[in-house]
MDTraj code that builds the backbone (N, CA, C; nanometers):
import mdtraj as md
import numpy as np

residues = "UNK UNK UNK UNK UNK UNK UNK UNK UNK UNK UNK UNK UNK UNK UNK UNK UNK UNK UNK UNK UNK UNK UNK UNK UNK UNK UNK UNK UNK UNK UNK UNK UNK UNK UNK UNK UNK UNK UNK UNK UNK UNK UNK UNK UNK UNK UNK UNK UNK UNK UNK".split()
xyz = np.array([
    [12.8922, -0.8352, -8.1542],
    [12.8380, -0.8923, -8.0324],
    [12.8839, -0.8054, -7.9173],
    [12.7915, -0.7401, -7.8318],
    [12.8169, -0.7157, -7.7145],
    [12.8201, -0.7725, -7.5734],
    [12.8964, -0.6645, -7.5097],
    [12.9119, -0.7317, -7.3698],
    [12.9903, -0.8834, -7.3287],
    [13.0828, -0.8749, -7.3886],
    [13.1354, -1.0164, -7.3847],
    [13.3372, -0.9275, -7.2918],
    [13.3117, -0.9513, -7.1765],
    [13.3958, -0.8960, -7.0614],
    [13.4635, -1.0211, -7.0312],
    [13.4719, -1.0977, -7.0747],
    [13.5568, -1.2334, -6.9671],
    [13.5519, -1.3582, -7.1121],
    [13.6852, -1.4642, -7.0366],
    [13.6411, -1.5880, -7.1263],
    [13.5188, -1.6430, -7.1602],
    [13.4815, -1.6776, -7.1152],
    [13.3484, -1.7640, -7.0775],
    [13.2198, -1.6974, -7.2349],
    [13.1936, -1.5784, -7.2247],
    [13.1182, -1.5550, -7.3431],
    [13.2112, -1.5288, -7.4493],
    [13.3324, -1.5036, -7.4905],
    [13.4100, -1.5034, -7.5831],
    [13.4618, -1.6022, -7.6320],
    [13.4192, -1.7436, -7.5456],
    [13.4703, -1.8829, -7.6308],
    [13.3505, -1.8788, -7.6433],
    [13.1938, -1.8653, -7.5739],
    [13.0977, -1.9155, -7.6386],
    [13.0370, -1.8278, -7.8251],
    [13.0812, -1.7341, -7.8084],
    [13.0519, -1.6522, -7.9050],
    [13.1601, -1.6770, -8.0088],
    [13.2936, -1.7456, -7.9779],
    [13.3591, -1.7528, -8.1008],
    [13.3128, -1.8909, -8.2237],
    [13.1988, -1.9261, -8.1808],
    [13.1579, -2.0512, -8.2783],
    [13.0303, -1.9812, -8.3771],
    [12.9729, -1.8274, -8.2909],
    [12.8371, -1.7880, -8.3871],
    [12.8988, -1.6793, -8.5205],
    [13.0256, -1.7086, -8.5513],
    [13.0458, -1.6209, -8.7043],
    [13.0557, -1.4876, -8.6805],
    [13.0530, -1.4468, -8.5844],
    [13.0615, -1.2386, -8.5535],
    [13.1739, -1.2399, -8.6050],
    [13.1512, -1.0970, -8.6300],
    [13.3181, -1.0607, -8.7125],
    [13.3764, -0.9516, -8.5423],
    [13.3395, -0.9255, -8.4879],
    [13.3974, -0.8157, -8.3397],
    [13.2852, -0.8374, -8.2062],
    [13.3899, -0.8042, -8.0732],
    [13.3124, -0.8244, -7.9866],
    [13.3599, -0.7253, -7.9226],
    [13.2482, -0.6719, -7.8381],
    [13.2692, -0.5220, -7.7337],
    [13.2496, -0.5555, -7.6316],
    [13.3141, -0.4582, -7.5116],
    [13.3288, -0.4693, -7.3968],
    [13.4026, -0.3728, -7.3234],
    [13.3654, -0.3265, -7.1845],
    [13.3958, -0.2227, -7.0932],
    [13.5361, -0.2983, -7.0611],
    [13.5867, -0.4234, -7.0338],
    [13.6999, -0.4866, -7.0075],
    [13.8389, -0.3867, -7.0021],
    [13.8513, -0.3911, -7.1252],
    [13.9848, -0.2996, -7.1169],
    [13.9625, -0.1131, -7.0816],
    [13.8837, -0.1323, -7.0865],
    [13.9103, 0.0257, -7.0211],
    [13.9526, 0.0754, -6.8845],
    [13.9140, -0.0411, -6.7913],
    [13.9559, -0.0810, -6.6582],
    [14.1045, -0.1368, -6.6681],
    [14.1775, -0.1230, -6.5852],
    [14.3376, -0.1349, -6.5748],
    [14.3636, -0.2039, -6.7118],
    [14.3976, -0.1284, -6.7767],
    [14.3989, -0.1907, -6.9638],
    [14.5414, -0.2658, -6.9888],
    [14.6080, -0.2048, -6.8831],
    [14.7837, -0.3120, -6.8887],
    [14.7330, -0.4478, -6.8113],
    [14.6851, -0.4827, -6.7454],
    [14.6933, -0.6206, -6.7144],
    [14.5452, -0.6784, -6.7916],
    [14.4546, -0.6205, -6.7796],
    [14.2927, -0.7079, -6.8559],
    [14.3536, -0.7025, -7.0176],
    [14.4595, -0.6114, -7.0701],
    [14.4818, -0.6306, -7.2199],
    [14.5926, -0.7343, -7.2040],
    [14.6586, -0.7888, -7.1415],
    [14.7679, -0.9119, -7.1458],
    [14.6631, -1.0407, -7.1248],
    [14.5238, -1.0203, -7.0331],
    [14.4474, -1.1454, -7.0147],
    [14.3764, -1.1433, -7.1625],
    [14.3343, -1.0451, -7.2008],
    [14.2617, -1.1054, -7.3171],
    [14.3608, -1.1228, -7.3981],
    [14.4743, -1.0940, -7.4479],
    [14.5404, -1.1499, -7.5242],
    [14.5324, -1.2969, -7.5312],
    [14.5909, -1.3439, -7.3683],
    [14.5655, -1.4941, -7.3603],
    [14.4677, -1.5795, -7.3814],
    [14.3348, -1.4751, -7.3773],
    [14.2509, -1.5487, -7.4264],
    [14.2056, -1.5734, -7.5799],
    [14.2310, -1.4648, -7.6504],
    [14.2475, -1.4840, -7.7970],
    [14.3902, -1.5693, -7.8104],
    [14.4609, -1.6392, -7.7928],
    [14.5225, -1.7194, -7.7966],
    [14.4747, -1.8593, -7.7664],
    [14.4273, -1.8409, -7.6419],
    [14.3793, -1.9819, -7.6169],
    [14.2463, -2.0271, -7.7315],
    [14.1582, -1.8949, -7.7914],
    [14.0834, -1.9325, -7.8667],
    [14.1129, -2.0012, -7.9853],
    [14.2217, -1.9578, -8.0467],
    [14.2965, -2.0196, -8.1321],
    [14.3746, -2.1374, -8.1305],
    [14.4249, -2.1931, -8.0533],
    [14.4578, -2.3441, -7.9957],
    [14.3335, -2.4342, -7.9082],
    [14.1972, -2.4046, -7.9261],
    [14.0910, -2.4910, -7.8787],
    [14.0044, -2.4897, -7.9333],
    [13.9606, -2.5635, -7.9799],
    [13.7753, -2.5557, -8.0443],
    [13.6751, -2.4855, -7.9221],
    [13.5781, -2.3930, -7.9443],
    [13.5236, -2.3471, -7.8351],
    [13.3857, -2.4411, -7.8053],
    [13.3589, -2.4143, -7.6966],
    [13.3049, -2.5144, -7.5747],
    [13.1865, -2.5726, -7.6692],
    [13.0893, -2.4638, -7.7340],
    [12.9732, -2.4739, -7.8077],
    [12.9839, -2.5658, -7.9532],
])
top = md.Topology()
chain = top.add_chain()
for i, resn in enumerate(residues, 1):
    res = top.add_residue(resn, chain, resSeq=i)
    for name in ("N", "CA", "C"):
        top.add_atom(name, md.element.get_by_symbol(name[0]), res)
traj = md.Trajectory(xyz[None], top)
């Protein structure tokens, strides 16, 4: 799945079975957007996603 830059499409996309998701995200200041997505693959894992 592409283009998934932020929470919002990465909880919606974690319910359709993809095995990877891409994104320009970390290539931009990759020390702090790679500590946010961490948190967000975390939070994906402690919540059922929205969908």
């Amino acid at each position: 799945m592409g283009r998934v830059n932020s929470w919002r499409p990465l909880d919606r996309v974690a319910s359709w079975n993809v095995d990877l998701v891409d994104g320009t995200y970390l290539a931009f200041a990759h020390q702090v957007n790679g500590r946010r997505l961490e948190g967000w693959l975390r939070r994906l894992h402690s919540q059922p996603p929205l969908s």
